[in-house]
VEXDREN-2710 file (C-alpha; in Angstrom, 1 decimal):
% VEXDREN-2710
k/r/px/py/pz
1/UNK/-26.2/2.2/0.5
2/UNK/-26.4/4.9/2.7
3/UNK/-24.0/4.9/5.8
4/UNK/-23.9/6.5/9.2
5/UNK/-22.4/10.2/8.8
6/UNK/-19.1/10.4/10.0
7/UNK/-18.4/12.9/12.7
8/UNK/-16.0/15.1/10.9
9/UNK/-14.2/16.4/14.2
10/UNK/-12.5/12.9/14.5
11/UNK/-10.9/13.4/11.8
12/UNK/-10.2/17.0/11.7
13/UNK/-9.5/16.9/15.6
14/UNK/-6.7/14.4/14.5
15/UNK/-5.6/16.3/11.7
16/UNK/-5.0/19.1/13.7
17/UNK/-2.9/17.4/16.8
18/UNK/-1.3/16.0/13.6
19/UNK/-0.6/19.2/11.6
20/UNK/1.9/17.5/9.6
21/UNK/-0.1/15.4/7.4
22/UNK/2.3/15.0/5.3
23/UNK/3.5/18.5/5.5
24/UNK/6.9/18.3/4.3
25/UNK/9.8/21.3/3.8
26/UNK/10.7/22.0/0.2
27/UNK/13.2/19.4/-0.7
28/UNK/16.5/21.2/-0.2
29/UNK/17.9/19.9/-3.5
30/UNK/15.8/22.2/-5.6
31/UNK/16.8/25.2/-3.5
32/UNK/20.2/25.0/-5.0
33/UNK/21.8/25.4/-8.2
34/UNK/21.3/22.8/-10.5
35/UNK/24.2/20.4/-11.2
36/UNK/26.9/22.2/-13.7
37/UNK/26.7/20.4/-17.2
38/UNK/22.9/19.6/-17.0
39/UNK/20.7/20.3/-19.7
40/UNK/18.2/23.1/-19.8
41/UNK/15.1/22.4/-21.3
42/UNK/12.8/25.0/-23.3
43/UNK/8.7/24.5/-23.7
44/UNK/6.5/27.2/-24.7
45/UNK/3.6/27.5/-22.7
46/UNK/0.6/30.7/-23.4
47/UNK/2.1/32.9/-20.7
48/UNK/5.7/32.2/-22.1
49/UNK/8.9/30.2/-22.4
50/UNK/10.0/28.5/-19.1
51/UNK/13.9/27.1/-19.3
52/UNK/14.0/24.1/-16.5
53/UNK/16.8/21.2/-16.0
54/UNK/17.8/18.2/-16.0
55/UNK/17.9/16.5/-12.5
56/UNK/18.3/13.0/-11.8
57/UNK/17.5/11.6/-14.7
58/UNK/14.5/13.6/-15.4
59/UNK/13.5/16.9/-16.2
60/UNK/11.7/19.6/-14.3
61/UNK/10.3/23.1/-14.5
62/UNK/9.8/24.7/-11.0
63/UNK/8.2/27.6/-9.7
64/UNK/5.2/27.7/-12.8
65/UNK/2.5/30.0/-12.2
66/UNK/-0.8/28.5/-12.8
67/UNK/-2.8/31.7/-11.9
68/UNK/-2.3/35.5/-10.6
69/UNK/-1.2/36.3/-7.0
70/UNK/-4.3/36.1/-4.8
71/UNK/-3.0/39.2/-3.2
72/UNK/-4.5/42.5/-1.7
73/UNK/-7.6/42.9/-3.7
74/UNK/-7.2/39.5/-4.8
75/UNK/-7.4/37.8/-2.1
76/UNK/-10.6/35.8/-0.6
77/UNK/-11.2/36.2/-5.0
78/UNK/-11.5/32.9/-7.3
79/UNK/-8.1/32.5/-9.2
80/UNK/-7.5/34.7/-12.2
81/UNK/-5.4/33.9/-15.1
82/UNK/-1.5/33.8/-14.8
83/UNK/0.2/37.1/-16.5
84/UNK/2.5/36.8/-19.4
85/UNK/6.0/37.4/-19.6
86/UNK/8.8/38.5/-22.1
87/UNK/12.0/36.5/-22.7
88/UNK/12.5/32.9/-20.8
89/UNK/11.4/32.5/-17.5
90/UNK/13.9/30.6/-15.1
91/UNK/12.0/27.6/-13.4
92/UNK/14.6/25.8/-11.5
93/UNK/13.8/27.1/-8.2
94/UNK/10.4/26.2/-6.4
95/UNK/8.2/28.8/-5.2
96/UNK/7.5/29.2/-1.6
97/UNK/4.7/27.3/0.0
98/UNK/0.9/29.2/0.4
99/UNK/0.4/30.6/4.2
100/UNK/0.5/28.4/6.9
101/UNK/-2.7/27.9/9.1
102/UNK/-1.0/25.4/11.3
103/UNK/2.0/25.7/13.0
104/UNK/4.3/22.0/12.1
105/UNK/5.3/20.8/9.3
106/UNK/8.1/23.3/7.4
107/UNK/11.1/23.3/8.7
108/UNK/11.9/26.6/7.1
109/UNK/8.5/28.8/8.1
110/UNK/9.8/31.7/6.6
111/UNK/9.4/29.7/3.6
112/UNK/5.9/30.8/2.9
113/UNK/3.8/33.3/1.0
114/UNK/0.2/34.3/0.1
115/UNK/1.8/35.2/-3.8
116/UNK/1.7/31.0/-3.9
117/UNK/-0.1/29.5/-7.0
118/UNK/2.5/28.1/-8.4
119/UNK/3.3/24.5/-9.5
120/UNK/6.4/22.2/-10.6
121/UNK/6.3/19.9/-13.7
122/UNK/8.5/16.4/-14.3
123/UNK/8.8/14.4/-17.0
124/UNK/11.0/11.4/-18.4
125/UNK/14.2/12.7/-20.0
126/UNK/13.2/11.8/-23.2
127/UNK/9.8/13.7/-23.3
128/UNK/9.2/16.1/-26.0
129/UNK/6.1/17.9/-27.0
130/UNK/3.9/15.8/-28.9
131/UNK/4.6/12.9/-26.8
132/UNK/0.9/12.2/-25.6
133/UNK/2.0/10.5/-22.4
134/UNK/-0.2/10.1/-19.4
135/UNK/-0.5/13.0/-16.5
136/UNK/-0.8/12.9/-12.8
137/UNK/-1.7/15.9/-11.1
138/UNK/-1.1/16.0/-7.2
139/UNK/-2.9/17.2/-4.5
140/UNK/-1.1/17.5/-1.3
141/UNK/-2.5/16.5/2.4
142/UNK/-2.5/18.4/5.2
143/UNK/-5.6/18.9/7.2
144/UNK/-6.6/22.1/4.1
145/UNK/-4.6/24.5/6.9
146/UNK/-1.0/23.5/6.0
147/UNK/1.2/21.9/3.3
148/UNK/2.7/22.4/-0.1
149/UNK/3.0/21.0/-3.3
150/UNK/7.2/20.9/-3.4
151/UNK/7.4/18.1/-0.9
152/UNK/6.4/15.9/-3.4
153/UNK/8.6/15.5/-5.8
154/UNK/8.2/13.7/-9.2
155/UNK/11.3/12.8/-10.8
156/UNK/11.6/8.7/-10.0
157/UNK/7.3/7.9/-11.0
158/UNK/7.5/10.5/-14.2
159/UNK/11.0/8.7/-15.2
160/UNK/10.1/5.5/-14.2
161/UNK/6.9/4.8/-15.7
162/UNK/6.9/7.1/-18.5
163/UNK/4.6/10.1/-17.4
164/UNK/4.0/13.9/-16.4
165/UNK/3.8/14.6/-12.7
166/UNK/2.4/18.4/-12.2
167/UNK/2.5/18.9/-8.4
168/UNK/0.5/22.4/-6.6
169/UNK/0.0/24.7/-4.2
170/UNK/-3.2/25.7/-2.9
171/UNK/-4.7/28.4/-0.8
172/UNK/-5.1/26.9/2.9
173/UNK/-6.6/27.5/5.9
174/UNK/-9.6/30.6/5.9
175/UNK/-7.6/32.0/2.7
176/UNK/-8.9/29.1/0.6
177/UNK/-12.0/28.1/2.3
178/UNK/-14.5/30.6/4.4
179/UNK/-17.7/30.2/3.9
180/UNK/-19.1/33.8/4.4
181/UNK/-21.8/35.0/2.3
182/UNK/-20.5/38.6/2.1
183/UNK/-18.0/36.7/0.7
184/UNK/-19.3/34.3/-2.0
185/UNK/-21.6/36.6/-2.9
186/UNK/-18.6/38.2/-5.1
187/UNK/-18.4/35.6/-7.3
188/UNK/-20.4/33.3/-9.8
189/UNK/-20.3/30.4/-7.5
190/UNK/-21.2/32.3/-5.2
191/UNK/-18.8/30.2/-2.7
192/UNK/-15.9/30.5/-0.4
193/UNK/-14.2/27.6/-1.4
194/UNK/-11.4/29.4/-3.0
195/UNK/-8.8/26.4/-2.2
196/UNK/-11.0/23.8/-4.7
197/UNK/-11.2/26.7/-7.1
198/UNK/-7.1/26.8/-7.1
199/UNK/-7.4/22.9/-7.9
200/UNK/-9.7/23.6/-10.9
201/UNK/-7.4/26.4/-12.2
202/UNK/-4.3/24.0/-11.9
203/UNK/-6.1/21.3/-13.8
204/UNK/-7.6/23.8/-16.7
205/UNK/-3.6/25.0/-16.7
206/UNK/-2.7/21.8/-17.1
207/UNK/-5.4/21.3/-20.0
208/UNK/-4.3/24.1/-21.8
209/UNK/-0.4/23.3/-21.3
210/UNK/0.6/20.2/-20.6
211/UNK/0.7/18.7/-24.3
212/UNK/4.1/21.6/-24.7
213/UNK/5.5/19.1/-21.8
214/UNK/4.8/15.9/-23.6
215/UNK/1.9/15.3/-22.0
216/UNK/-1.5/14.3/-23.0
217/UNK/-4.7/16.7/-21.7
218/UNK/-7.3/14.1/-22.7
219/UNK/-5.4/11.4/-19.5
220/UNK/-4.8/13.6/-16.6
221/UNK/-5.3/11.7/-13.8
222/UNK/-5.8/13.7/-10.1
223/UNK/-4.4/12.2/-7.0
224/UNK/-4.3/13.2/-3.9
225/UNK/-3.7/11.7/0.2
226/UNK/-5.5/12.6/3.0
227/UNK/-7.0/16.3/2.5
228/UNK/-5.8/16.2/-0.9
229/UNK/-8.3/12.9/-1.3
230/UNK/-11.0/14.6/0.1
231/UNK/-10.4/17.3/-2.4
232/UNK/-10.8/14.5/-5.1
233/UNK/-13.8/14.1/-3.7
234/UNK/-14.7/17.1/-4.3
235/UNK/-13.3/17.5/-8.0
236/UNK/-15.3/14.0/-8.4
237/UNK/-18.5/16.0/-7.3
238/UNK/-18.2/19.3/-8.8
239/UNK/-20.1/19.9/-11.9
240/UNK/-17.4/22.7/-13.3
241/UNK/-14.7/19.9/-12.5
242/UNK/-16.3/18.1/-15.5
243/UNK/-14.0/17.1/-18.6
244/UNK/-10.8/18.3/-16.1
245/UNK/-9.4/14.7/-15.6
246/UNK/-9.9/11.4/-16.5
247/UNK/-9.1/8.9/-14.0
248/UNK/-8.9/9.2/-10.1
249/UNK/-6.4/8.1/-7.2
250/UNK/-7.7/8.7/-3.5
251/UNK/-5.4/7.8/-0.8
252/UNK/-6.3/7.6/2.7
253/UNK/-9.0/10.2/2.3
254/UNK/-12.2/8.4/1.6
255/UNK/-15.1/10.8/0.9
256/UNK/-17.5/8.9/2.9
257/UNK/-15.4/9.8/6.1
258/UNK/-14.4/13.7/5.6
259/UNK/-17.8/15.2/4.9
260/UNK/-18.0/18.5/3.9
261/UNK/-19.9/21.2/6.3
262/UNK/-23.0/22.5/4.9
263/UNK/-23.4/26.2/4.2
264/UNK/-25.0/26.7/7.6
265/UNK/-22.0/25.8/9.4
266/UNK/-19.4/26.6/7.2
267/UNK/-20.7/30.5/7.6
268/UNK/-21.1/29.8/11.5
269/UNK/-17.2/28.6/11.4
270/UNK/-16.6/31.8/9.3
271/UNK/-18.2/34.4/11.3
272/UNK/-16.3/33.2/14.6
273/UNK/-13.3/33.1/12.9
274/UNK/-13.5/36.9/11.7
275/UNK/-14.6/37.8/14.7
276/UNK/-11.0/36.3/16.7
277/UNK/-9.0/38.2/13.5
278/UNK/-11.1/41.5/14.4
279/UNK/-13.4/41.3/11.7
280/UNK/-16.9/42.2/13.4
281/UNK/-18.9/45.4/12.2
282/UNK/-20.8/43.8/9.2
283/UNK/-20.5/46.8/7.1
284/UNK/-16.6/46.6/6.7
285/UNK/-16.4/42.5/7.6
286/UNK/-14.6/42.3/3.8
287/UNK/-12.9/45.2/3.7
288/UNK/-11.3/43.8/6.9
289/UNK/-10.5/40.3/6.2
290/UNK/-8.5/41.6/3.3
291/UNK/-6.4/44.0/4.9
292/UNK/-5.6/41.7/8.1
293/UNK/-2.4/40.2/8.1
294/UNK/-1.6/37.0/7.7
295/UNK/-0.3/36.5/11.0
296/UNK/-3.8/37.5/12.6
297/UNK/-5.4/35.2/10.1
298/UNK/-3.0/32.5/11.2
299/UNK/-3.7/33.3/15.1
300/UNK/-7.4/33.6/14.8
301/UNK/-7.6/29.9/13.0
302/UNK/-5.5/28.2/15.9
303/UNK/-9.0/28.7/17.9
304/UNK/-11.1/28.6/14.5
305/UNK/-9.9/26.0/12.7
306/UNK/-11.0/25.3/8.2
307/UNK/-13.2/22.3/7.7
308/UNK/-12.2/22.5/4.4
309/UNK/-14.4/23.5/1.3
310/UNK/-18.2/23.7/2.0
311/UNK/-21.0/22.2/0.0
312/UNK/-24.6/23.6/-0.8
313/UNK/-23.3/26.6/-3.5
314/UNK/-22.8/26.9/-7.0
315/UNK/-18.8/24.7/-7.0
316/UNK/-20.4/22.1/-4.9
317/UNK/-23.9/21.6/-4.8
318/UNK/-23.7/18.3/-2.5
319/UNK/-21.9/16.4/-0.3
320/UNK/-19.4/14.7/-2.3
321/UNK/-20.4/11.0/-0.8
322/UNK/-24.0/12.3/-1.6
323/UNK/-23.2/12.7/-5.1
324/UNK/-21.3/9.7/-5.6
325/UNK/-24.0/7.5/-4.2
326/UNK/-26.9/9.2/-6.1
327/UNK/-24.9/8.4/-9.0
328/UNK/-24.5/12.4/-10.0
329/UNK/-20.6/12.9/-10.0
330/UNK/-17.9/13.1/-12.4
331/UNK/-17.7/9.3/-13.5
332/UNK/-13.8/8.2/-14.1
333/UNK/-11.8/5.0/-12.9
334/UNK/-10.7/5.3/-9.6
335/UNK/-7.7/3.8/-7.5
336/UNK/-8.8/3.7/-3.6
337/UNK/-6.9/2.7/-0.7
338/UNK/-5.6/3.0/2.8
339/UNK/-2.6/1.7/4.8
340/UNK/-3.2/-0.8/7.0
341/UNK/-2.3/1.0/10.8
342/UNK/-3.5/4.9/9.7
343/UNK/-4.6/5.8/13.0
344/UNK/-0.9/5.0/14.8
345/UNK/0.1/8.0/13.6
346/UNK/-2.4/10.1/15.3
347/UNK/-2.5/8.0/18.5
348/UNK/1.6/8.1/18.7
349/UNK/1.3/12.0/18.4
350/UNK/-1.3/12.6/20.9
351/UNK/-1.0/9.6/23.7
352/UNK/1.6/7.2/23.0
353/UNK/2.1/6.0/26.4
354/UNK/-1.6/5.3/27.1
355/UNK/-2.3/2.8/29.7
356/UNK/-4.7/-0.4/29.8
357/UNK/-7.2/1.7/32.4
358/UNK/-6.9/4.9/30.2
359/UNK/-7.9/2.7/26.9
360/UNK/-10.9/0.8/28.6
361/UNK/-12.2/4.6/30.1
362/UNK/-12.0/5.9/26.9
363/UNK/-13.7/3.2/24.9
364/UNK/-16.7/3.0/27.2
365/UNK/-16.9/6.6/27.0
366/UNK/-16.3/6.8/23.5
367/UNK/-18.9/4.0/22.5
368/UNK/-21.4/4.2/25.5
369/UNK/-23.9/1.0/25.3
370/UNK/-21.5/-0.6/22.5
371/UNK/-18.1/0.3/24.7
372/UNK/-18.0/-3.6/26.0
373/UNK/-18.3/-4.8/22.5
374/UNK/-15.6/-2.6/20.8
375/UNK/-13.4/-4.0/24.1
376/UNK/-14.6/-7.7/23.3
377/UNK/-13.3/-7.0/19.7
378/UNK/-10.4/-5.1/20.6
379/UNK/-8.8/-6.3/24.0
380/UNK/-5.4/-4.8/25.0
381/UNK/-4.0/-8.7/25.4
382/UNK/-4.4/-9.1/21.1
383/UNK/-1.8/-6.1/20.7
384/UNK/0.2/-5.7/23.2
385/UNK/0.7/-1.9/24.5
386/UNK/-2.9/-0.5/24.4
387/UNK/-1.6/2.3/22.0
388/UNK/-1.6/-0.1/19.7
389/UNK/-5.5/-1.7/20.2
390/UNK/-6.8/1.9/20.1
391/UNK/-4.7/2.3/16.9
392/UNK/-6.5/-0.5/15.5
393/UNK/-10.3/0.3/17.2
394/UNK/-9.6/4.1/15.4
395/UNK/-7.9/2.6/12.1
396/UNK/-11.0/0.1/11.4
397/UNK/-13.4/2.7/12.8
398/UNK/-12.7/5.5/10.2
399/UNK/-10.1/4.8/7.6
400/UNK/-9.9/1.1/6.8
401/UNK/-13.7/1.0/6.5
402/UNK/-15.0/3.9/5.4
403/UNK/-12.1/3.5/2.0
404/UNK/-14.4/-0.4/1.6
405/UNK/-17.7/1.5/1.8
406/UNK/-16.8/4.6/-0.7
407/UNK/-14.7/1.8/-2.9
408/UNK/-18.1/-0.1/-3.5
409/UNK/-19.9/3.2/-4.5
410/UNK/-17.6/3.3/-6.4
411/UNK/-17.2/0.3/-8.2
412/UNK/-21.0/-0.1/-8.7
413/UNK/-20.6/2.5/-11.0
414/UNK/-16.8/3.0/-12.4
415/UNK/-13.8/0.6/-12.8
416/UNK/-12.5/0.4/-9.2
417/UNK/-9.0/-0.7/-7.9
418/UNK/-8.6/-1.1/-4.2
419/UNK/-5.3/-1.6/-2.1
420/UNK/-3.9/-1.5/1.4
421/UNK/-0.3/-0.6/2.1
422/UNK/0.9/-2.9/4.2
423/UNK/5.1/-2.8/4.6
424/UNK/5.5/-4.0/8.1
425/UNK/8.8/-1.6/8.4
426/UNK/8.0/1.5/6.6
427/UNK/9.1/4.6/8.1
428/UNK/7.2/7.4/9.6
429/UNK/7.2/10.8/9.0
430/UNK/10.5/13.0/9.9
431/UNK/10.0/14.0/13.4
432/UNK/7.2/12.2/14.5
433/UNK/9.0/8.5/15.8
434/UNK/7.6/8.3/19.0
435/UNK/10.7/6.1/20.6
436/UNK/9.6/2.2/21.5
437/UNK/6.5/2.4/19.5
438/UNK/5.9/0.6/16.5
439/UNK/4.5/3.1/13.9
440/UNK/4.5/1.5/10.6
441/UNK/1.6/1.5/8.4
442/UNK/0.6/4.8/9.9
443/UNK/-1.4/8.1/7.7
444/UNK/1.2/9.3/5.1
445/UNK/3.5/6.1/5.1
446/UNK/2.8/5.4/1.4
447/UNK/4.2/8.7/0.4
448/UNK/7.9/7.8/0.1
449/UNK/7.1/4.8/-2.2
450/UNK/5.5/6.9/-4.9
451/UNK/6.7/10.0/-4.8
452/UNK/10.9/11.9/-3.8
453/UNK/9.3/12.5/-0.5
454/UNK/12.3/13.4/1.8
455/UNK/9.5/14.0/5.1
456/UNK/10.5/10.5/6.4
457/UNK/12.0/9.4/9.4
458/UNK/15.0/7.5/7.5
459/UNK/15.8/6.5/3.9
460/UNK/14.1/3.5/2.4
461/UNK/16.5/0.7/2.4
462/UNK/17.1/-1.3/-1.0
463/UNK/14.5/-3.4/-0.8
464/UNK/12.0/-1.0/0.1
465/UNK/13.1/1.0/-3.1
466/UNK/12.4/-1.9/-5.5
467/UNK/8.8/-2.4/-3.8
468/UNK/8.1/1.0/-4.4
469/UNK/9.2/0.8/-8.1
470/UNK/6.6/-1.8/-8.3
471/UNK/4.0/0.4/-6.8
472/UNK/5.0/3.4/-9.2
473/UNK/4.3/1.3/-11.9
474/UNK/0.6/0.7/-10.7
475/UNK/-0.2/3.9/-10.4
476/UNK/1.5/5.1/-13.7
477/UNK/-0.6/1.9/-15.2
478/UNK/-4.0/3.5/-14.0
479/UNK/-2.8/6.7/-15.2
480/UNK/-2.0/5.7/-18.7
481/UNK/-4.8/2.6/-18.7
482/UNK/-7.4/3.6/-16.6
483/UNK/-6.8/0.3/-14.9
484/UNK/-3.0/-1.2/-12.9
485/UNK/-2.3/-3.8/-15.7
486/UNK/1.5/-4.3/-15.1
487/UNK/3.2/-7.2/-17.3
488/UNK/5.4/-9.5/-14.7
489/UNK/3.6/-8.3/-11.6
490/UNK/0.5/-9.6/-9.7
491/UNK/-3.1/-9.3/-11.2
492/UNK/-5.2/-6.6/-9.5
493/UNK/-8.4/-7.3/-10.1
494/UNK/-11.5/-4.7/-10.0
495/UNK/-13.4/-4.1/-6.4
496/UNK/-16.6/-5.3/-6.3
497/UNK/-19.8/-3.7/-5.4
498/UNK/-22.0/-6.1/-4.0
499/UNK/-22.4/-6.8/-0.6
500/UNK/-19.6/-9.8/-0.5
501/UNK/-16.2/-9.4/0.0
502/UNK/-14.5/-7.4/-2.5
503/UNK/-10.7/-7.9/-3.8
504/UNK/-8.4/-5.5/-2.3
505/UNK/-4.6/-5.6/-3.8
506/UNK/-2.8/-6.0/-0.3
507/UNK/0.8/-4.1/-1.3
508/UNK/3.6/-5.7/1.3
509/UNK/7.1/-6.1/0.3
510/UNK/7.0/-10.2/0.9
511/UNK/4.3/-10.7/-1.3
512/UNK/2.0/-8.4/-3.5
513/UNK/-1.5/-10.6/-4.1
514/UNK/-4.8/-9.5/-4.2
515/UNK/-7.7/-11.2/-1.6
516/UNK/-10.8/-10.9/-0.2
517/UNK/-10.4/-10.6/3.5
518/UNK/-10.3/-6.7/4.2
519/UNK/-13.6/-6.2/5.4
520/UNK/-13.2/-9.2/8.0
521/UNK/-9.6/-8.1/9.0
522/UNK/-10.9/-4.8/10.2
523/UNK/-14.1/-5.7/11.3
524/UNK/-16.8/-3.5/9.2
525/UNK/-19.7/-5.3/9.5
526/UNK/-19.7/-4.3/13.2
527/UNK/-18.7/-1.1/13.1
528/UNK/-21.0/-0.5/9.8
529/UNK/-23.9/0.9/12.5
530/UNK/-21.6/2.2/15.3
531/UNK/-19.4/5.7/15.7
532/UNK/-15.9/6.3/14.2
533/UNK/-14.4/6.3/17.4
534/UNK/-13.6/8.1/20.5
535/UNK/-11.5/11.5/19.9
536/UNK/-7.7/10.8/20.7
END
């Protein structure tokens, strides 16, 4: 069931103008001391004893290094093992979030640092070692150029529905993926992807660790949204992933949609970025790039922008979609889904005030021969402001169909659980409100309902808080389960894979029920043989 081969400059063009994807500060609340007359945890883990706290009815352990600082020699390296230590090591602070290759999303900037692999662990207050409970291990969005792991906090879903949450930092940007050969050459895998080798590290910590937190290392589960679901894609693809995890969560990052660059053009995007940080005269080209700064690293990638980790090496051999539908992939249950408006958010950022004339010019030049069709599908007079039609042209174009077609390679293989968020008043991210426009259902609006994700425009009111409980417990029921089996809560019934409709779980406040009419509400049998979409 081969598709057409998505364009991956929509997406990372959007990506970019969006920056944030769901880059989010630090939450302030672990900045501080923790609450006088909290407890203070102990586990032992092989580098040493970490002391964490008790916060909000959980427990956490901050600040964790999962590998050594990829630092002057070390850096453009694969990960190497974490140092020990003597005594107990504090973790009730987070670390600082890896380098920045994009210039939004933290509100403290300063707040960043190449010394970065680091990652924070929650767990129900009643956890002890020995506990066996099921793990989730998150990967955070962010285009692969900017983001961090402490925006995400786990407290509520680990308390809630009984389980581990172990949230990371990454390398980003040309730190974690540059695909020269001068480069990969150094190593085994003879690869530049350094950022999917951080993942693996994280998980084989958490393999080796996580049973000292109560958790179990034979169900880790690996999640991710947006750029962090494209890196499940790529854990899902990776041969030396194997054995890492057990059961997958891909969230509005389906793999058919961000393709990975071959090695031909991952080392053209690599040479022209060296060459804007300085970098030219091949015989010290390495030498360079690891003595640059990391401000002239950040500068050169504003014109040279990642793609993200490159297949065609030793870490990843293919194409993750590739893999996947040849049936050669790491085969685990997955959990797939989208929200139902992604591409508001990118349209809001980069033309919310477009106009009907603007819409119909871009369209036609967009689409060429099929421009009157998308328009006879999409008129301005069916939504209103025509920010809102080419929200939904871009949203069915690349999100909302490309998560149906990777969900039935999926599920013609592996148990497979498909959803749309649909909460008709969610909030946006922090920030990014456009005022008049209505940007609910938009990239990243899911966060807040599984995660302590403070990145939103405005609190979640009380209803919106019990929705999301329900949601938690999905995801904690695939985590523990390997399938979202909730007693007192609406069936969710496996995708399918034929070519019928398939049952997608529609999430909405008003009514959680699963149906078959996804495909038809955004129109994929048309735009199965046409373009994603015009860039915005």
């Amino acid at each position: 069931m081969r598709r057409p081969r998505t364009a991956r400059s929509l997406l990372g063009a959007a990506c970019a103008l969006a920056a944030l994807l769901t880059a989010a500060p630090p939450a302030s609340a672990t900045k501080a001391a923790p609450p006088s007359g909290t407890a203070h945890p102990q586990v032992n883990v092989a580098q040493g004893v970490l002391r964490g706290q008790e916060h909000d009815g959980a427990q956490e352990f901050l600040g964790v290094p999962y590998a050594a600082p990829p630092v002057g020699d070390a850096r453009l390296r694969p990960p190497q093992e974490p140092g020990r230590w003597t005594g107990v090591r504090e973790a009730g602070r987070q670390a600082p979030a890896c380098l920045q290759f994009s210039p939004h999303g933290l509100r403290d900037p300063q707040d960043v640092s190449e010394d970065c692999l680091y990652l924070d662990v929650y767990r129900p207050r009643t956890a002890r070692a020995g506990a066996r409970l099921p793990v989730i291990v998150w990967l955070h969005g962010g285009a692969f150029s900017q983001g961090t792991g402490t925006q995400f906090v786990g407290r509520t879903m680990a308390d809630l529905t009984g389980t581990v949450v172990v949230s990371i930092n990454y390398r980003l940007g040309q730190l974690g993926y540059l695909g020269l050969p001068e480069i990969a050459g150094q190593n085994a895998q003879r690869s530049g992807s350094f950022g999917l080798m951080d993942q693996m590290a994280a998980l084989r910590w958490t393999r080796e660790n996580i049973a000292a937190f109560g958790g179990n290392p034979g169900n880790v589960t690996v999640a991710g949204q947006s750029a962090g679901s494209a890196s499940v894609c790529a854990l899902l693809a990776a041969p030396s992933a194997a054995g890492l995890f057990h059961r997958a969560v891909l969230q509005s990052g389906p793999c058919t949609l961000i393709r990975t660059p071959d090695g031909a053009r991952a080392e053209a995007q690599a040479r022209a970025f060296a060459a804007h940080a300085g970098c030219r005269e091949p015989g010290t080209l390495v030498e360079c790039l690891r003595a640059a700064s990391g401000t002239v690293l950040v500068e050169a990638a504003r014109t040279v922008p990642t793609s993200g980790p490159a297949s065609g090496d030793g870490l990843l051999p293919v194409d993750p979609a590739e893999a996947i539908e040849s049936g050669h992939w790491n085969k685990v249950p997955v959990l797939i889904g989208s929200n139902r408006s992604e591409a508001r958010f990118f349209v809001a950022l980069t033309q919310p005030y477009l106009t009907q004339e603007q819409y119909t010019a871009q369209v036609l030049a967009g689409y060429g021969a099929a421009g009157p069709q998308v328009l006879a599908r999409y008129p301005v007079s069916a939504y209103g402001p025509p920010y809102l039609a080419l929200s939904a042209v871009m949203t069915d174009a690349t999100f909302a169909c490309q998560t149906q077609w990777t969900a039935q390679l999926f599920a013609g293989q592996v148990p497979t659980y498909v959803y749309e968020f649909d909460d008709p008043d969610s909030p946006t991210l922090a920030g990014a409100q456009v005022p008049g426009l209505d940007e609910s259902n938009a990239h990243s609006a899911e966060l807040a309902y599984l995660y302590d994700f403070t990145m939103t425009e405005r609190p979640l009111t009380a209803g919106q808080v019990a929705f999301a409980a329900r949601m938690k417990r999905y995801w904690g029921a695939f985590a523990r389960y390997g399938a979202p089996v909730v007693p007192g809560q609406p069936v969710w019934p496996a995708g399918g894979s034929g070519a019928g409709p398939a049952q997608v779980l529609a999430l909405n406040p008003a009514a959680i029920r699963a149906g078959t009419s996804f495909g038809a509400d955004h129109q994929c049998a048309f735009w199965r043989t046409r373009p994603p979409g015009p860039p915005v």
